[in-house]
VODRENLUM-65029 format. One record per residue (C-alpha): y, z, x; residue in three letters. Coordinates in nm, 2 decimals. Each point is the difference from the previous one (the first is absolute). Layout:
N
+--------+--------+--------+-----+
:     yy :     zz :     xx :  aa :
+--------+--------+--------+-----+
:      Y :      Z :      X : Ala :
...
+--------+--------+--------+-----+
//
This chain:
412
+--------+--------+--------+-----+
:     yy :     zz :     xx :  aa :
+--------+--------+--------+-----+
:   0.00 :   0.00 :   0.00 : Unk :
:   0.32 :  -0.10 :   0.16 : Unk :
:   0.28 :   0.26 :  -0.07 : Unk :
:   0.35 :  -0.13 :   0.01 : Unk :
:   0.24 :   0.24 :   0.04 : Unk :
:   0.35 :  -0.12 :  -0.09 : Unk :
:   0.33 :   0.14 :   0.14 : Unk :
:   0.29 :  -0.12 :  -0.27 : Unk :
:   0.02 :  -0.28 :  -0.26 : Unk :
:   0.02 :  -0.28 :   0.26 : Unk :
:  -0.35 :   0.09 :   0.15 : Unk :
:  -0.12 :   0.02 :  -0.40 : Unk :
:   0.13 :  -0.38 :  -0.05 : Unk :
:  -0.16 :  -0.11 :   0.37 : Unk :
:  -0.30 :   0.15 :  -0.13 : Unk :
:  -0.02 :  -0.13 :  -0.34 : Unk :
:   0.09 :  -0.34 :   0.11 : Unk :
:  -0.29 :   0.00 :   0.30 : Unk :
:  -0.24 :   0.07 :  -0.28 : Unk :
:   0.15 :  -0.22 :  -0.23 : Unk :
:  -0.09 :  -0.27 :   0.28 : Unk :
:  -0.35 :   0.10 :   0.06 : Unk :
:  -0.06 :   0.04 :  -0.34 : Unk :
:  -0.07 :   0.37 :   0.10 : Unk :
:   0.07 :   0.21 :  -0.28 : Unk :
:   0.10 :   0.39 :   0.06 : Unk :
:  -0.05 :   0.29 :  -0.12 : Unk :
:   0.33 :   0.24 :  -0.02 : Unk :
:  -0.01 :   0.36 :   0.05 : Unk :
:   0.20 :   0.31 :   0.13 : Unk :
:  -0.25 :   0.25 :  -0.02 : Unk :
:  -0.29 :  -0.12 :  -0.21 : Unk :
:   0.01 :   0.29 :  -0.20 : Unk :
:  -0.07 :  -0.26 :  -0.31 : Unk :
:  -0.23 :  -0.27 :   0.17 : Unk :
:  -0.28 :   0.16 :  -0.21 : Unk :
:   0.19 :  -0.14 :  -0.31 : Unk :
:  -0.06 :  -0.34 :  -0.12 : Unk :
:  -0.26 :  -0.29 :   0.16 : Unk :
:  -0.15 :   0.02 :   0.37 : Unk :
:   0.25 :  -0.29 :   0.18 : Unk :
:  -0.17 :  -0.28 :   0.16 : Unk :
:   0.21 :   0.01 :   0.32 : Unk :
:  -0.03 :   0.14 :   0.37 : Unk :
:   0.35 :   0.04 :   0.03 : Unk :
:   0.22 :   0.32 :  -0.08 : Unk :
:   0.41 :  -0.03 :  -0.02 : Unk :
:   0.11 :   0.35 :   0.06 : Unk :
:   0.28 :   0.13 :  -0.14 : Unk :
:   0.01 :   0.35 :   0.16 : Unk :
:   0.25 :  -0.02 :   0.24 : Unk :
:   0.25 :  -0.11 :  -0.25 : Unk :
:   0.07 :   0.39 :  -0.06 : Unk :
:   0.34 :   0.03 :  -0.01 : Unk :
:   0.24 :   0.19 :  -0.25 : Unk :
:   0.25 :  -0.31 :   0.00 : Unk :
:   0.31 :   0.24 :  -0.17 : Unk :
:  -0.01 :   0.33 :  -0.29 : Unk :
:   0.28 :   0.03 :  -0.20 : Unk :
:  -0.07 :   0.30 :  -0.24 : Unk :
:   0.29 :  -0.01 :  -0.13 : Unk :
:  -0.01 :  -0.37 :  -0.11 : Unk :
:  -0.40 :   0.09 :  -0.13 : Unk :
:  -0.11 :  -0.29 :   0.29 : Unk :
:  -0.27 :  -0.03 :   0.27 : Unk :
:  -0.05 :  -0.33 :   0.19 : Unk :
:  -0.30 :   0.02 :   0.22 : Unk :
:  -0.25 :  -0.25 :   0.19 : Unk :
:  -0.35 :   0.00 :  -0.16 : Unk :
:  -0.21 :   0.13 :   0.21 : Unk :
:   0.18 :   0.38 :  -0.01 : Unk :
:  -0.20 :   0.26 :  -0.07 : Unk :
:   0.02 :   0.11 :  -0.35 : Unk :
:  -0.09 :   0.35 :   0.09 : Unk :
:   0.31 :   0.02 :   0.26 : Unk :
:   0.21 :  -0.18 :  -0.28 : Unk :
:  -0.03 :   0.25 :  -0.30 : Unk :
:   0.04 :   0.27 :   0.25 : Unk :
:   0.35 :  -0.15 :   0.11 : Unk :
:   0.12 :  -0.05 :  -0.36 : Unk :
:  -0.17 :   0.32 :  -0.12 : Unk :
:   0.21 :   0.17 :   0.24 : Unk :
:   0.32 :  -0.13 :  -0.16 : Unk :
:  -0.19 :   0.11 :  -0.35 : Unk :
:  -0.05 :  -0.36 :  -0.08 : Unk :
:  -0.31 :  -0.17 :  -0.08 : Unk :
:  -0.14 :  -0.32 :  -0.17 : Unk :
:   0.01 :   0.03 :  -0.34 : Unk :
:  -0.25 :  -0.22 :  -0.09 : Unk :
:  -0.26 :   0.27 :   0.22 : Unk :
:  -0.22 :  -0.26 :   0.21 : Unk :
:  -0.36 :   0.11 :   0.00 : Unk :
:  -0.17 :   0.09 :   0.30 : Unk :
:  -0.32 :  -0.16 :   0.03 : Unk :
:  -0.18 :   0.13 :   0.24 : Unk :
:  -0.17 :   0.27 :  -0.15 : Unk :
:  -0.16 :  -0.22 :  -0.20 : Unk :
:  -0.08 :  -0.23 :   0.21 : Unk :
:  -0.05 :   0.22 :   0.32 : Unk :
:   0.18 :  -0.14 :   0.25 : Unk :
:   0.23 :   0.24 :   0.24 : Unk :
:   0.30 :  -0.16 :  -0.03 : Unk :
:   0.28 :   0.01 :  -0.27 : Unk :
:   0.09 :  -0.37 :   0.02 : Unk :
:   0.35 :  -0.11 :   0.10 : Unk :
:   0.29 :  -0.16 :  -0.25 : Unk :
:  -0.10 :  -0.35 :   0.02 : Unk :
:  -0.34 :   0.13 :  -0.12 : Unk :
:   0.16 :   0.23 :  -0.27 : Unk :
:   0.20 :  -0.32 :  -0.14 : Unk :
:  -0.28 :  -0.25 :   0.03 : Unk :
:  -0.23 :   0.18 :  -0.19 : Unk :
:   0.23 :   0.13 :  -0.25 : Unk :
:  -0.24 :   0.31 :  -0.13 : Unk :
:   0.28 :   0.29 :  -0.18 : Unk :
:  -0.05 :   0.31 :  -0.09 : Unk :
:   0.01 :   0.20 :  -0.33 : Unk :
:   0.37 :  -0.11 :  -0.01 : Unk :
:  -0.06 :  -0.30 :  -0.07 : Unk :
:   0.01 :   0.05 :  -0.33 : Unk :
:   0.35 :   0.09 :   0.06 : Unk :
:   0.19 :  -0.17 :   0.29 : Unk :
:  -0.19 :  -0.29 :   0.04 : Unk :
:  -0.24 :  -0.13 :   0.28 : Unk :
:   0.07 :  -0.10 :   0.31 : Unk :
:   0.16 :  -0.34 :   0.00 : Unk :
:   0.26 :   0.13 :  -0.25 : Unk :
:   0.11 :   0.24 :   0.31 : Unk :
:   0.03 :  -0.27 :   0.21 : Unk :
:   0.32 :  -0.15 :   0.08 : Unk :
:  -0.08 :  -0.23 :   0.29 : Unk :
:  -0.19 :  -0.12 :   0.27 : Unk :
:   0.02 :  -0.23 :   0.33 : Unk :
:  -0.40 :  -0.21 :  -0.02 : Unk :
:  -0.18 :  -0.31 :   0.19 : Unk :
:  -0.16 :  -0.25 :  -0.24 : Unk :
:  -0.31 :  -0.17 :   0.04 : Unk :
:   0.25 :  -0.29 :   0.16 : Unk :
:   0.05 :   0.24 :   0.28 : Unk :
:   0.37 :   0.01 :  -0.13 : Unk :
:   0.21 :   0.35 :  -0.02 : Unk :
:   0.16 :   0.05 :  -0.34 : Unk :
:   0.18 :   0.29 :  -0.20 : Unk :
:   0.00 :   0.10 :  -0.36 : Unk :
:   0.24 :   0.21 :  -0.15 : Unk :
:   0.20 :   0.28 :   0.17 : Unk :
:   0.10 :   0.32 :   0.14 : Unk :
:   0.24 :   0.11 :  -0.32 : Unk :
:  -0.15 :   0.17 :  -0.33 : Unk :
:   0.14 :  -0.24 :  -0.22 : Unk :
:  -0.07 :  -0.39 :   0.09 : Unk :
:  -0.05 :  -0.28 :  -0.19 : Unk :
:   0.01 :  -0.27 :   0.21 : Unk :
:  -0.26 :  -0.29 :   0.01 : Unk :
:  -0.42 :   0.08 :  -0.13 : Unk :
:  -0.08 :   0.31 :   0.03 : Unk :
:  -0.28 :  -0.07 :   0.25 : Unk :
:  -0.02 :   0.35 :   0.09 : Unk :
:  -0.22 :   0.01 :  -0.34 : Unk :
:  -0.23 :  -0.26 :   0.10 : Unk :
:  -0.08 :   0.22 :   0.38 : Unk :
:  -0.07 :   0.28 :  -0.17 : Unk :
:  -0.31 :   0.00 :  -0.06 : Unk :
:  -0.12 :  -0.31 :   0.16 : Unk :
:  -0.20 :   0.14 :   0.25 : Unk :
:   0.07 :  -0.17 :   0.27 : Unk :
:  -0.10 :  -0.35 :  -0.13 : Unk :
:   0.42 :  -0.10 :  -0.04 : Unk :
:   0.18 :   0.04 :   0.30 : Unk :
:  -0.03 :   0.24 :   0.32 : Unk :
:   0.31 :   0.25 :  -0.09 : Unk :
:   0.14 :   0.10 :   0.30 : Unk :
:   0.26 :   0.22 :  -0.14 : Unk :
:   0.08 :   0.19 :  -0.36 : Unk :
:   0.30 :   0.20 :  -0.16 : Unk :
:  -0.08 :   0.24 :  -0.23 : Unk :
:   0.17 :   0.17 :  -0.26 : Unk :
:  -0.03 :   0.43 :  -0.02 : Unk :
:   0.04 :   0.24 :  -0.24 : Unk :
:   0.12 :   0.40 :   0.06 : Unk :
:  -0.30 :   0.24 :  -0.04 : Unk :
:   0.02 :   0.17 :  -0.30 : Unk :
:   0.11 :   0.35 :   0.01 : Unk :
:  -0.30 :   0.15 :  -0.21 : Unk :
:  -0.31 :  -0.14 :  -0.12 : Unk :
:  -0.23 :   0.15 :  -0.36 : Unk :
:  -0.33 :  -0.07 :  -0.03 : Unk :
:  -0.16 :   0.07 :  -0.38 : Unk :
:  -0.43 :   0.07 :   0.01 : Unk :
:  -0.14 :  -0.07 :  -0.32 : Unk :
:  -0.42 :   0.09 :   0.04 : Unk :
:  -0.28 :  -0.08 :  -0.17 : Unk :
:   0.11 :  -0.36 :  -0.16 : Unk :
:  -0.24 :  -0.29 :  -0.05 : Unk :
:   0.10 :  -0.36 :   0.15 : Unk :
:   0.14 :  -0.13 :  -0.32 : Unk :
:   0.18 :   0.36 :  -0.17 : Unk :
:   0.15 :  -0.01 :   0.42 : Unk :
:   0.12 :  -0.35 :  -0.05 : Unk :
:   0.21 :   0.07 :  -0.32 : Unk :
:   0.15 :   0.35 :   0.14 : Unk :
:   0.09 :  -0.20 :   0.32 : Unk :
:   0.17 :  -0.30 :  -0.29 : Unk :
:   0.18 :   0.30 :  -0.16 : Unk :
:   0.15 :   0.13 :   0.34 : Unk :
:   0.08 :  -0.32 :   0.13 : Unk :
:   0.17 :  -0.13 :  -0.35 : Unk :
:   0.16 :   0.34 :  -0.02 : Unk :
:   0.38 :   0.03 :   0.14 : Unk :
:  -0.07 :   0.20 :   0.28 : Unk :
:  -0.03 :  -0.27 :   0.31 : Unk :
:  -0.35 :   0.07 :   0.08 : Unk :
:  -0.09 :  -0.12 :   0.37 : Unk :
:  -0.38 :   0.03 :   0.00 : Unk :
:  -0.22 :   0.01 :  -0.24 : Unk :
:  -0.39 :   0.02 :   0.07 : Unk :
:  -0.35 :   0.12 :  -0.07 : Unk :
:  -0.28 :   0.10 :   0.18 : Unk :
:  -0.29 :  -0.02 :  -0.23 : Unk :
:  -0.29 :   0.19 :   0.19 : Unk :
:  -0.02 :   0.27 :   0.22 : Unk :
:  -0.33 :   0.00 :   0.17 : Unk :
:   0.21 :  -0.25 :   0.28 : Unk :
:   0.28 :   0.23 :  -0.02 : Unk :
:  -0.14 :   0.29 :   0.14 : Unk :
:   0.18 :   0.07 :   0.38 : Unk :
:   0.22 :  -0.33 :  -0.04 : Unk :
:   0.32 :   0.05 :   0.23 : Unk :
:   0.34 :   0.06 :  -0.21 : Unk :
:  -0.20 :   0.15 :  -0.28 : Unk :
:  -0.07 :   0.36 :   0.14 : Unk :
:  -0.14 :   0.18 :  -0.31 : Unk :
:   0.09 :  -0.21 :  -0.25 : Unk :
:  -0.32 :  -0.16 :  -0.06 : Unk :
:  -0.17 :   0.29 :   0.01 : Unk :
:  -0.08 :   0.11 :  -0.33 : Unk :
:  -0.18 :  -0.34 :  -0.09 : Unk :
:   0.19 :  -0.19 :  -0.25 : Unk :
:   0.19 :  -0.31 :   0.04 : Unk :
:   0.35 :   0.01 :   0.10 : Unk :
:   0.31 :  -0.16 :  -0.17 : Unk :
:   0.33 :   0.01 :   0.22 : Unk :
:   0.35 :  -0.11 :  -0.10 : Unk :
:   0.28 :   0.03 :   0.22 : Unk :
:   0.33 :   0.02 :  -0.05 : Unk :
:   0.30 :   0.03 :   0.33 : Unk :
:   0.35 :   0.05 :   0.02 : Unk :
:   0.25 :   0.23 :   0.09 : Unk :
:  -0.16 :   0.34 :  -0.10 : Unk :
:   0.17 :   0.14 :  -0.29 : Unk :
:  -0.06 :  -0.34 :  -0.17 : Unk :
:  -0.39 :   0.01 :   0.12 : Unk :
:  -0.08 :   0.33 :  -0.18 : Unk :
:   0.17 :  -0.11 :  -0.28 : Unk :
:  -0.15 :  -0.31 :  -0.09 : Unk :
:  -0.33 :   0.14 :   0.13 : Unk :
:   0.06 :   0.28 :  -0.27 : Unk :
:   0.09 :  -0.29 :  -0.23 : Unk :
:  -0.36 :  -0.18 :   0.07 : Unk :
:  -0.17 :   0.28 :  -0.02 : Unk :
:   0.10 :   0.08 :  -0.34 : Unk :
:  -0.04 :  -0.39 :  -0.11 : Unk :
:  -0.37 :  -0.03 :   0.13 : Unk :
:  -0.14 :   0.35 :  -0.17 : Unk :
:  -0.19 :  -0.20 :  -0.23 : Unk :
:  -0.23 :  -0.08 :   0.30 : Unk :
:  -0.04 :   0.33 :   0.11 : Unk :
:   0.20 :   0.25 :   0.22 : Unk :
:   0.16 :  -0.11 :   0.31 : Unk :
:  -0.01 :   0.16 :   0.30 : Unk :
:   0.28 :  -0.04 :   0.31 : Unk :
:   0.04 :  -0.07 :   0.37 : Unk :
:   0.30 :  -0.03 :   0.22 : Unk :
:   0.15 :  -0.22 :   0.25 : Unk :
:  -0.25 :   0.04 :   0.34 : Unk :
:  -0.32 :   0.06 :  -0.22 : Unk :
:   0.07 :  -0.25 :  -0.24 : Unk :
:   0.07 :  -0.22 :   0.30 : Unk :
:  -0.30 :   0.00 :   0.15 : Unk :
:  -0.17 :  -0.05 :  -0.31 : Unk :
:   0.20 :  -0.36 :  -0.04 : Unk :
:  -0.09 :  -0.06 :   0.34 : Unk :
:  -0.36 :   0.05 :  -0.11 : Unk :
:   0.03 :  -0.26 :  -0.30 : Unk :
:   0.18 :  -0.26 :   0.20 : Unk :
:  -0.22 :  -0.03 :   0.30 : Unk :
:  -0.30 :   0.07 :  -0.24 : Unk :
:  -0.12 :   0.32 :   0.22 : Unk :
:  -0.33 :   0.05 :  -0.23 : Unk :
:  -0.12 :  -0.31 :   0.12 : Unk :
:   0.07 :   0.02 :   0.36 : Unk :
:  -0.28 :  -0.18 :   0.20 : Unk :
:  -0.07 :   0.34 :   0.12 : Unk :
:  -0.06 :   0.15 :  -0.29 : Unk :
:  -0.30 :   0.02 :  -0.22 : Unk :
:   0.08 :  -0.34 :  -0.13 : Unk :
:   0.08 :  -0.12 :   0.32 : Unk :
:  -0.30 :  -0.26 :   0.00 : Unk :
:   0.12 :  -0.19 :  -0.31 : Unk :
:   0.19 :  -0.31 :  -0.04 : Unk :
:   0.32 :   0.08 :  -0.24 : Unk :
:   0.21 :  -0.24 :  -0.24 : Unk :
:   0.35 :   0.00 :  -0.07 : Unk :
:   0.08 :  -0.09 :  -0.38 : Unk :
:   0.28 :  -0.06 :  -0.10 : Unk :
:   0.01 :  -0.07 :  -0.39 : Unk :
:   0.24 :   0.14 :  -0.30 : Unk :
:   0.07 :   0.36 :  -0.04 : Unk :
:  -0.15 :   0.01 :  -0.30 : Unk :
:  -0.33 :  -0.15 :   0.07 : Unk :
:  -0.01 :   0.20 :   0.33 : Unk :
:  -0.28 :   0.28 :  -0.17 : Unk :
:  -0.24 :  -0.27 :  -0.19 : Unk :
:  -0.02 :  -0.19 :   0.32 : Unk :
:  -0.06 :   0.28 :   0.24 : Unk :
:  -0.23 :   0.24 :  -0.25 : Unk :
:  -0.22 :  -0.34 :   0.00 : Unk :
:  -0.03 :  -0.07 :   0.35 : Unk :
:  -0.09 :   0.33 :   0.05 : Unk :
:  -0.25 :   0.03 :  -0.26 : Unk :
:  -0.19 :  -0.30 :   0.13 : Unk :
:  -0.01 :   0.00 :   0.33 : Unk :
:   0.03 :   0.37 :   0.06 : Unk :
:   0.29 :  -0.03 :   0.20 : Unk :
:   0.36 :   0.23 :  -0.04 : Unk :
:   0.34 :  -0.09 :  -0.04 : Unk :
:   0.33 :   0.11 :   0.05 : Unk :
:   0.31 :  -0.08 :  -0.20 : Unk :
:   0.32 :  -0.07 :   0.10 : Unk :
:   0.33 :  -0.14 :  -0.18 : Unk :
:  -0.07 :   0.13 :  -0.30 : Unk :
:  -0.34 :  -0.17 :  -0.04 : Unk :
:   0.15 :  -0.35 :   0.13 : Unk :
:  -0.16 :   0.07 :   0.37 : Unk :
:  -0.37 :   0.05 :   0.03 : Unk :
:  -0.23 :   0.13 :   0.32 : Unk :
:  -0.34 :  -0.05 :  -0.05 : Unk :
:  -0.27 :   0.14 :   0.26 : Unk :
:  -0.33 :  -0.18 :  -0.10 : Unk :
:  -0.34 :  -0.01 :   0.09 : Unk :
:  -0.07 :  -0.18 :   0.31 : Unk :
:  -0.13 :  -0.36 :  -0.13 : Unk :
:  -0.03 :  -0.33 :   0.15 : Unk :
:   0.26 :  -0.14 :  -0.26 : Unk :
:   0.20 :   0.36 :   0.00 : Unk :
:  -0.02 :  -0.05 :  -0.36 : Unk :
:   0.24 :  -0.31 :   0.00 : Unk :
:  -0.08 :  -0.13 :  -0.29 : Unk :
:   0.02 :   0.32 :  -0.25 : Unk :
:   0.34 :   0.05 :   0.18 : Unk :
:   0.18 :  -0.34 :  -0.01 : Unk :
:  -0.14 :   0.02 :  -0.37 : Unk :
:   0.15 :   0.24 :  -0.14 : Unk :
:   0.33 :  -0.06 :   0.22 : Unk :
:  -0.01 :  -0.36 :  -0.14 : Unk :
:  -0.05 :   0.09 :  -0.37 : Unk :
:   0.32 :   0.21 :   0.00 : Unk :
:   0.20 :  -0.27 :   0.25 : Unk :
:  -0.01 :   0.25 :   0.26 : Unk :
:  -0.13 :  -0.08 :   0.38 : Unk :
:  -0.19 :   0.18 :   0.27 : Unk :
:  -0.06 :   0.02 :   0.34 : Unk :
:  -0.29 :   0.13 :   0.21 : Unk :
:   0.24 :   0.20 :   0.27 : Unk :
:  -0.34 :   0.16 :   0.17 : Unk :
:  -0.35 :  -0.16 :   0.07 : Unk :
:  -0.26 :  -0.12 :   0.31 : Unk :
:   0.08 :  -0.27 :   0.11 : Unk :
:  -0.29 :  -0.18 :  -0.12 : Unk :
:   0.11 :   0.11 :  -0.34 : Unk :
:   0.33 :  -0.16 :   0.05 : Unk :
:  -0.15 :  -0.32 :   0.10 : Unk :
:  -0.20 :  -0.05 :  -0.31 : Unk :
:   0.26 :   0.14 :  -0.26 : Unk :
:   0.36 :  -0.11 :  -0.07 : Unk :
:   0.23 :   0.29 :   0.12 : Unk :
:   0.28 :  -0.14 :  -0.14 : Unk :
:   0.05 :  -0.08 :  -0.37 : Unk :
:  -0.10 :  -0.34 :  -0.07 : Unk :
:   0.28 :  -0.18 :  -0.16 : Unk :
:   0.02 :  -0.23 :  -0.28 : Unk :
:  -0.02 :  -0.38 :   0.09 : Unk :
:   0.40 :  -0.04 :  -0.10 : Unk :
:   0.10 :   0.31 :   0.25 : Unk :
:  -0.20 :  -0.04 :   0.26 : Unk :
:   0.10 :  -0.37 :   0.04 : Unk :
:   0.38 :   0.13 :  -0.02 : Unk :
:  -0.10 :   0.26 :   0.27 : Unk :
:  -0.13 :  -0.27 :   0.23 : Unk :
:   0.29 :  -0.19 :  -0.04 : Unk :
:   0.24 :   0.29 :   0.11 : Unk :
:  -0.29 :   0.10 :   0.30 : Unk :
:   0.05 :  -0.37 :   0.12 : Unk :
:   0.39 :  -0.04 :  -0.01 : Unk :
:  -0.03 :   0.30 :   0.23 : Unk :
:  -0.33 :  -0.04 :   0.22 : Unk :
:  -0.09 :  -0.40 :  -0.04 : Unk :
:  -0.28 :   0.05 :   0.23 : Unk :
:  -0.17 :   0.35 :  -0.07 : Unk :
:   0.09 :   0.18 :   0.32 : Unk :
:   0.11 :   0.31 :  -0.13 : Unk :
:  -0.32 :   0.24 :  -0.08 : Unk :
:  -0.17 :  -0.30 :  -0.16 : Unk :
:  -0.25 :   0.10 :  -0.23 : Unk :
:   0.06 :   0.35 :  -0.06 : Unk :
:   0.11 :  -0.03 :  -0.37 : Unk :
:  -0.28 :  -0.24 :  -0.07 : Unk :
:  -0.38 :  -0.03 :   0.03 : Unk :
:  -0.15 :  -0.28 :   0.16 : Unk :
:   0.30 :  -0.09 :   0.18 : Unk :
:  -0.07 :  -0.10 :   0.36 : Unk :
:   0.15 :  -0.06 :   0.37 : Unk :
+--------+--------+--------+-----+
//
């Protein structure tokens, strides 16, 4: 495997147009913290982006970052957190699920474009990002958007990165928007639900006016029990229902006294505070229970991401036949789903009952052989997937840029 380690943007474009000549197609990383995520590449040669690890400028005070891609995320959201700012949109950390060391860096973060809880508030990732300096499949440098909050200049190509994986462009260089820390954060425990009477508390918190920021559930609690972030809580063997709200304190406790009182029909809410109900986010976002060292460690897990409202049929279903668990996240519209190891990883109960309620999945862990013989990716309709194509080639006309990592059967 040849390893090409790249200095600044002009070595990226020398690279990419060296492979573009050879008809050598790369694969682009900064730490590989997500190379376990998606289709095996059929290439030998690795552009790396690590050394691009620069925090380009931090404004606080304009809510802006610029930095190269290959910075560290870990080093990143300890430099903003120390000016009590963070990314809203709460990037997941991935590599307790997938078991791999590192934390990724930015360019990893925004290529991937996996939020947190938040989501369901602030948005995902590309609508935090304000710009970014990126090679093309042409081996030419371009930039997207800006280093100001507010732009509305040109396509929003920043939308189109996110996301992408890699398969667009090589970004070299992002600005991100951040958000202040809020000053409190109130976490409401509701026990003892079933999936679907979960799934309508969490509809009545979320359509309530109190600017809920996370709303999940966590059916089972056989998986639960010594899970980091959850201490105790999953100790008395019921499922867990967690809604969150943050602000400046005084407003906190009162809206939390407000939800409290709203969601009584469902039973009698419990509270935690600000670092306990922390690390329990933490634990939902980074899907902690199943951690590939944990007891379900060994199996592959879907991500499902369907309506809110059909969140609880779909994952009490899976569950039931194939044995697997499930974890719910944005109010029922985000499902993780451990199941049985298969040959198939259950692919075809999965993208069925994402497809009959228009939703999509994707296989984020699984052997490698499993990945080979099963779509990871949603398959798209004919009409999308041919527009998709379309946009891949006006960027990368000749596949250089991880080639075959979104699709099966795609080769080098």
């Amino acid at each position: 495997m040849d390893t090409l380690k790249v200095r600044d943007a002009k070595d990226v474009e020398e690279v990419v147009r060296a492979a573009i000549a050879n008809e050598q197609p790369l694969e682009i990383i900064g730490h590989g913290s997500k190379r376990g995520i998606g289709h095996a590449m059929a290439t030998n040669a690795v552009l790396d982006l690590s050394a691009l690890n620069a925090v380009t400028a931090y404004e606080p005070n304009e809510l802006i970052v610029t930095l190269q891609a290959g910075a560290p995320l870990a080093d990143v959201l300890s430099l903003i957190d120390a000016k009590n700012q963070q990314f809203a949109f709460e990037p997941m950390n991935t590599a307790p699920l997938l078991g791999t060391p590192a934390l990724g860096t930015i360019g990893g973060m925004i290529a991937a474009g996996l939020a947190g809880p938040r989501r369901i508030r602030a948005g995902g990732a590309r609508d935090h990002l304000l710009g970014a300096h990126a090679v093309s499949g042409f081996g030419d440098s371009f930039k997207t958007g800006g280093k100001v909050v507010k732009n509305v200049t040109g396509y929003d190509l920043c939308k189109l990165l996110a996301g992408s994986w890699g398969t667009l462009s090589v970004m070299t260089e992002v600005t991100l928007k951040v958000m202040p820390k809020p000053e409190a954060e109130r976490t409401l425990l509701l026990r003892g639900l079933d999936d679907a009477v979960a799934n309508k508390a969490m509809t009545a918190a979320l359509g309530s006016p109190f600017d809920v920021s996370g709303a999940a559930h966590l059916p089972k609690s056989a998986f639960l029990a010594g899970t980091d972030g959850l201490g105790d809580l999953a100790g008395q063997g019921e499922p867990l229902t967690v809604l969150r709200l943050e602000g400046i304190t005084a407003s906190a406790a009162h809206r939390a006294d407000s939800l409290r009182e709203l969601l009584a029909p469902f039973g009698t809410a419990t509270l935690i505070e600000d670092a306990a109900s922390a690390a329990l986010w933490a634990t939902v976002r980074d899907v902690l229970p199943f951690a590939a060292g944990g007891a379900l460690g060994g199996w592959p897990v879907w991500r499902i991401v369907c309506p809110p409202a059909s969140g609880a049929a779909i994952g009490t279903l899976l569950a039931r036949e194939t044995g697997g668990d499930v974890i719910y996240d944005w109010g029922g519209g985000l499902i993780w789903a451990a199941l049985p190891p298969k040959d198939d990883a259950h692919a075809p109960a999965v993208r069925m009952r994402a497809n009959a309620v228009g939703g999509h999945a994707t296989l984020i862990r699984a052997a490698e052989d499993v990945r080979r013989d099963v779509d990871v990716f949603h398959p798209q309709a004919s009409g999308i997937a041919a527009l998709s194509e379309r946009v891949r080639a006006s960027f990368d006309p000749k596949t250089v840029l991880n080639r075959g990592r979104l699709s099966r059967g795609a080769v080098a």
